[in-house]
N, C-alpha and C positions, 0 to 999 in steps of 0.2 A: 312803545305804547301798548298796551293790555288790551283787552278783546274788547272790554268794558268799556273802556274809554274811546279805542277805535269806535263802536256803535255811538257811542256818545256822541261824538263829533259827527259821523255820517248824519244822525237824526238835527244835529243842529243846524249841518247845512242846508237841507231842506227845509227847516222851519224856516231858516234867514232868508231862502230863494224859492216861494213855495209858488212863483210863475213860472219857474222853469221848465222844461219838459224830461222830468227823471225818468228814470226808467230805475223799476224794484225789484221787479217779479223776475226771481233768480234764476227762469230757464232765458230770458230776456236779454238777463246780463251776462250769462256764460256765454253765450253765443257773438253776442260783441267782443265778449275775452279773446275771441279765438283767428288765429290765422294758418296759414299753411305749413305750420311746423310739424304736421304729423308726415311731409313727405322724407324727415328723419328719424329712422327708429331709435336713436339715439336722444333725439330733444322728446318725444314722441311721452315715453314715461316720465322725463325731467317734468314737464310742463302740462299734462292731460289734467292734475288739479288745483291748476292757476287762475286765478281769476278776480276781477274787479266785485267788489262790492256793492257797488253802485253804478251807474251809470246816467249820463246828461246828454243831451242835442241842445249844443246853443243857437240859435235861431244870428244871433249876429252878433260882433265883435263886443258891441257892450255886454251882454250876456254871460261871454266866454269871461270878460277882465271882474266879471261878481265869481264866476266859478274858482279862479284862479286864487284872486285874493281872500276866498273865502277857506280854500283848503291851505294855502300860505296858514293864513291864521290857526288853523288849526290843527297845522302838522300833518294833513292828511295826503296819503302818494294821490297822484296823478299822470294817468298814460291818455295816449292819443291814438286814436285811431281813422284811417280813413275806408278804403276798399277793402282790410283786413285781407292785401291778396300777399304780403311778403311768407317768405319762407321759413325767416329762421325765430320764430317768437319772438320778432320785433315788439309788438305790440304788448304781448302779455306779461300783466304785470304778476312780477315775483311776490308783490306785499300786499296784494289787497289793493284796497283803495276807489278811485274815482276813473271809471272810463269818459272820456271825453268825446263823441263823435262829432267828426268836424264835418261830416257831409252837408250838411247847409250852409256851412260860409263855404259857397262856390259861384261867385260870383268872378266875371272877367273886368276888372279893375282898371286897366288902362290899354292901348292898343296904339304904339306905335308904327314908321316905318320897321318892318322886321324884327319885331321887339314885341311882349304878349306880358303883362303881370296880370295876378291871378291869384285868388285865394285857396290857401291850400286843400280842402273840400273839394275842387272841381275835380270832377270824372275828368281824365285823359280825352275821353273820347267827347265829350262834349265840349272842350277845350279846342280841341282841333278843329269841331265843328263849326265853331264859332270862327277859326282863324283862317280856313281855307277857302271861304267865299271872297274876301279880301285878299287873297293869291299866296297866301304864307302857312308852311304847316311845321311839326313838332319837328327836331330836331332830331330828338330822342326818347321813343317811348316803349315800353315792355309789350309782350304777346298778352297783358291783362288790359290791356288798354280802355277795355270796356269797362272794367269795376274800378281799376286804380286809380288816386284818386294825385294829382299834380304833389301834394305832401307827400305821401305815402311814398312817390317814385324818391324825393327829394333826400327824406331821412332814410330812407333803407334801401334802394335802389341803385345799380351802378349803371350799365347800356341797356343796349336793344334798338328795337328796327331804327333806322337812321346812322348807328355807331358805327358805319363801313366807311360814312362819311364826315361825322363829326366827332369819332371817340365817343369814351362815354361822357354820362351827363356833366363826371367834374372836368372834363378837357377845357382849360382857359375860354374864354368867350362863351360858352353857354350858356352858363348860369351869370347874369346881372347882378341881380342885388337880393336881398333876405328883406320883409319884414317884419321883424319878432316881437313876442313877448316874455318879461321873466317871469318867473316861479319866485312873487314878493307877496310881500302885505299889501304892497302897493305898487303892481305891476307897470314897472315901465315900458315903454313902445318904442325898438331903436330898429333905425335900419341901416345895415350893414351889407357895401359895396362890395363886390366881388375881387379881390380873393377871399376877404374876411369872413365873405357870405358861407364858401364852402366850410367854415370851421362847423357847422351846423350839419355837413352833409353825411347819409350813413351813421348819422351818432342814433337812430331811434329814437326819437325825440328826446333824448334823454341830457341834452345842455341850453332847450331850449324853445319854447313857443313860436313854430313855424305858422305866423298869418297869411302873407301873403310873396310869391314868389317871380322874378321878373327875367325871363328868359329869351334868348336869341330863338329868332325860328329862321327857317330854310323857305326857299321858294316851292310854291305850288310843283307839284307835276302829276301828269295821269300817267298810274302807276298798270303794271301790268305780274298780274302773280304766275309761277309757274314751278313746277317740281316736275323735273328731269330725275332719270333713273339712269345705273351705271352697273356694269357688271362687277368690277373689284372697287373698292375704298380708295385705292391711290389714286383710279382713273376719277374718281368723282371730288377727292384733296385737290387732283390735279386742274380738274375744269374747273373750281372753284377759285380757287388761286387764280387764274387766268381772268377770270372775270373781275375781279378782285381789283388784280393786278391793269386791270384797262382805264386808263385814265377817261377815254371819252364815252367810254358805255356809263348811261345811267343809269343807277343803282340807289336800293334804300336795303334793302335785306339779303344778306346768300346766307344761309347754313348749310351744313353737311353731316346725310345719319347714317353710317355705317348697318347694315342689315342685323340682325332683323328689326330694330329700330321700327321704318315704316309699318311691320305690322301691326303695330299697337295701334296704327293710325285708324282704325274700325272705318272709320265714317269716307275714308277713299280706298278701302278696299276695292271699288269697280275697277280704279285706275289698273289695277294688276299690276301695284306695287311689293305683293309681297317678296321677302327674298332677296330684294332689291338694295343697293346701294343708291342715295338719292339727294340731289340740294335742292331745298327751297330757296329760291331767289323771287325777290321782287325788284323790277325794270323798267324803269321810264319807258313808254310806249315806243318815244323816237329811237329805244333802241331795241327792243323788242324783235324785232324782224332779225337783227345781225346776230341775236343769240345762237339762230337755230345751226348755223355753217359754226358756230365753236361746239356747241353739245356733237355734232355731227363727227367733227376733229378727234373728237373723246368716245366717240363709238358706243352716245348716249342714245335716251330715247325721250320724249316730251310726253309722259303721262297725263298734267294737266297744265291749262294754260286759260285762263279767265281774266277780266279786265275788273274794276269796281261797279259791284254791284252787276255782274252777271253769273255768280254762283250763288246759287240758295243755301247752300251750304255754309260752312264755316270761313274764313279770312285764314288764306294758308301758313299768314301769321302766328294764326292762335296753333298751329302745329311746332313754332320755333322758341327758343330762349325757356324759361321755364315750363313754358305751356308743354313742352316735349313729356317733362317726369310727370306733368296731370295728367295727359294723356295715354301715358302709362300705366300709369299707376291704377286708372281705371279698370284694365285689366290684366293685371296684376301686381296685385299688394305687398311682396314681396322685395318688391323694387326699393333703389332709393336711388341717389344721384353725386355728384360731385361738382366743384365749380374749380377749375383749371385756369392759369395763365401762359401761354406760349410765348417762347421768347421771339421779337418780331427779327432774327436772324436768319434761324430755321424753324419756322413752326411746322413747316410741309411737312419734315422728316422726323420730327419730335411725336407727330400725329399718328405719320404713318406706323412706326418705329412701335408706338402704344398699344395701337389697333392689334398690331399681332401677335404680339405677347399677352397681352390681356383678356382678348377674345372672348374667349370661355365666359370669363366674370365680369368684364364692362366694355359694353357697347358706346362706340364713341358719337359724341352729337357735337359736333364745332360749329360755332358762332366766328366768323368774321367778323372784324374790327380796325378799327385805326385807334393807337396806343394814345398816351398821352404826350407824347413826341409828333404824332401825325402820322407813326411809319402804321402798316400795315400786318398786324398779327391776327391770333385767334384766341378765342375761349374758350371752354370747352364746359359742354353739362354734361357729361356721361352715365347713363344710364348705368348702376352696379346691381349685379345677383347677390345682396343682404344676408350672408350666412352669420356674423356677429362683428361684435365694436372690434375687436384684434384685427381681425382680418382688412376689416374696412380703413384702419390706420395703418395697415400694412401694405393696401393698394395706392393708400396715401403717398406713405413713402416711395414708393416703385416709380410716383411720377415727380417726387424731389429729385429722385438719383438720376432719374433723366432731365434735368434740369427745368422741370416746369413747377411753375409756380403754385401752388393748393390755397385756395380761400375756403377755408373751413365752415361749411354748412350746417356742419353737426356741432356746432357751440353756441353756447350761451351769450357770452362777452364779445364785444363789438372786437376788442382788440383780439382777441381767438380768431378770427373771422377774417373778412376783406382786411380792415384796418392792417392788422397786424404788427403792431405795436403799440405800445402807451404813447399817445403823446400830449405832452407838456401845455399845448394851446389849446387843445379842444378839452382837457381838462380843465383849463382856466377858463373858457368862457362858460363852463358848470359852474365852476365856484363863483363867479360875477351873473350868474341868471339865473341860477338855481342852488342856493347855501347852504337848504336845508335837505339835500338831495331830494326829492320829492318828485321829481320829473324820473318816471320808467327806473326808480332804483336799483341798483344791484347789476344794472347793462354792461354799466362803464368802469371794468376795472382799474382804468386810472384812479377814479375818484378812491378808491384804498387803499393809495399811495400816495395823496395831491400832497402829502405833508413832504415829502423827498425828492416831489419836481421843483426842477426851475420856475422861479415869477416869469410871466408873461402874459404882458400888455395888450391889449385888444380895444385900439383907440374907438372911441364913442359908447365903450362900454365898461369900462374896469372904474 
């Protein structure tokens, strides 16, 4: 489509939906274009002048189904946006086009025993709000928790605090069911039962209109924060692991930052953490007390230890999972990060093993986890000293040879990335919900191949 014609159609769909609430004014619109890709200097110049052409807030699902079938009609892209807190340019769109902000369908939709559906718009954090008066909270949710919006975890998001104990979000049982919509003339509304649901998951809204989403939550508990410090890395892998590894301590969070990590942390510098080797852990209260004789074991020390809502400060959460490279990056720019998977065999010594060879240029941050088996590994976001793209695919490889796994931060394409490979069904459900590619284009390098996959069937949908 030519610029001409593009403008064409943009001014049309405003004439056809002139109650909507658009948004025009192009410092308005870049800024909704935009999410946390510049913590890659590599996506950083890819993507700095991308951006939607327009932009919408649909007030409610009818709204959203005039938006939809109006840029159907007229061949126009359309991306989605929620908290605009993911990393890798999920959201921003390669073609121009129509931003969609879903932050107003955020409503809580239904509330079973243990069970929470929910429009993709809701805040994280006001999702939980709503769910822990009635004794149930997230299962799994990011150190963004405040901006992120339940969509936004959904299509671009994999763990976080909770995934010690449930894996991340696609581990079986978590995620329910999808409510979608397609990318038609005349958008259909299917809902799709869990496993079908995850075909949608991590695509970047790019095979499909995520409404509304219906997920397992975990029992209530009064949580207890705390960052212990450790003289070397192994003693603090080591307490971690231990804690980890204790079936009747309760737990929602451990990470672990190899020094000097904690300095970036500006805002607990009293703690007299610099220097420091350190996990953040968060701990059920009933177990709280039995912590301090293991940190003891490990010849640690308890820098801080606060309950909810008795620090004024930050949630030592927002120190852990991505929150780490923001807090970084704060001060200094220079940084960038990496995302790691540890085999749950040996991940202790694959960590340790990293830490000392790499030192010099990346600083190790492990995230604790339970795989999608249930066993018990790690991730890792490590902090890198950014000297160029060779280097950084050369620190790459350094942790293939050691047998860990690299989910590519610094790409563009879903399959470059987490995914890591094409695959055939989450392809197909683009071609059956979105034919004219027009959902977040150019994401899904499947779709520039779908002509050489295998058909595959996607009951209630194809």
């Amino acid at each position: 489509m030519s610029d001409s014609d593009r403008q064409s159609a943009l001014a049309a769909l405003v004439a056809a939906l002139p109650e909507l609430d658009w948004i025009k004014e192009a410092p308005k619109v870049k800024r909704l274009s935009r999410d946390f890709h510049w913590f890659s200097p590599v996506l950083k110049p890819q993507l700095e002048e991308k951006f939607a052409e327009l932009a919408v807030r649909p007030r409610d699902e009818r709204e959203l189904t005039h938006i939809v079938a109006a840029c159907a009609k007229g061949r126009v892209p359309l991306n989605l946006r929620g908290g605009g807190t993911g990393n890798y340019g999920q959201l921003i769109p390669l073609n121009g086009g129509v931003m969609v902000d879903m932050t107003r369908l955020n409503a809580v939709t239904a509330m079973g025993h243990g069970t929470v559906r929910a429009q993709a718009g809701i805040r994280l954090g006001e999702l939980e709000a709503h769910t822990r008066p009635l004794g149930w909270e997230l299962r799994c949710m990011p150190s963004t928790w405040k901006l992120a919006t339940l969509g936004g975890l959904f299509g671009g998001g994999f763990g976080g605090v909770g995934s010690i104990n449930y894996g991340p979000l696609a581990a079986p049982g978590n995620v329910l069911s999808v409510r979608m919509m397609t990318m038609e003339e005349t958008p259909r509304i299917i809902t799709l039962q869990a496993p079908d649901a995850l075909l949608l998951h991590h695509a970047y809204g790019s095979n499909g209109i995520v409404l509304e989403i219906e997920l397992a939550l975990a029992p209530c508990h009064d949580w207890i924060e705390r960052l212990d410090t450790f003289a070397d890395f192994p003693t603090a892998m080591a307490f971690a692991d231990a804690l980890a590894r204790s079936p009747g301590m309760v737990k929602r969070q451990i990470a672990v930052f190899a020094a000097p990590v904690l300095d970036y942390f500006t805002d607990l510098a009293a703690a007299d953490v610099a220097g420091k080797h350190g996990v953040i852990s968060v701990v059920g209260s009933e177990s709280d007390a039995l912590l301090s004789s293991q940190v003891a074991q490990h010849a640690g020390r308890n820098a801080l230890h606060f309950a909810e809502g008795e620090n004024s400060g930050h949630s030592l959460i927002e120190y852990c999972w991505n929150h780490t490279t923001l807090q970084a990056l704060k001060i200094d720019k220079t940084l960038t990060y990496l995302q790691t998977a540890y085999e749950a065999e040996n991940y202790q010594q694959q960590a340790v093993a990293l830490e000392a060879q790499l030192s010099d240029e990346v600083m190790s941050h492990i995230e604790f986890l339970r795989d999608m088996n249930g066993s018990i590994t790690c991730s890792g976001l490590p902090l890198v000293r950014y000297s160029d793209e060779d280097r950084l695919n050369a620190i790459m490889d350094i942790y293939r040879a050691n047998g860990v796994k690299i989910n590519n931060p610094h790409v563009i394409h879903i399959e470059d990335g987490k995914q890591g490979t094409v695959r055939a069904d989450v392809v197909a459900m683009k071609r059956a919900c979105d034919p004219h590619n027009l959902l977040n284009p150019g994401k899904l390098r499947g779709w520039e191949v779908r002509e050489t996959l295998p058909d595959v069937s996607i009951p209630g949908v194809n």
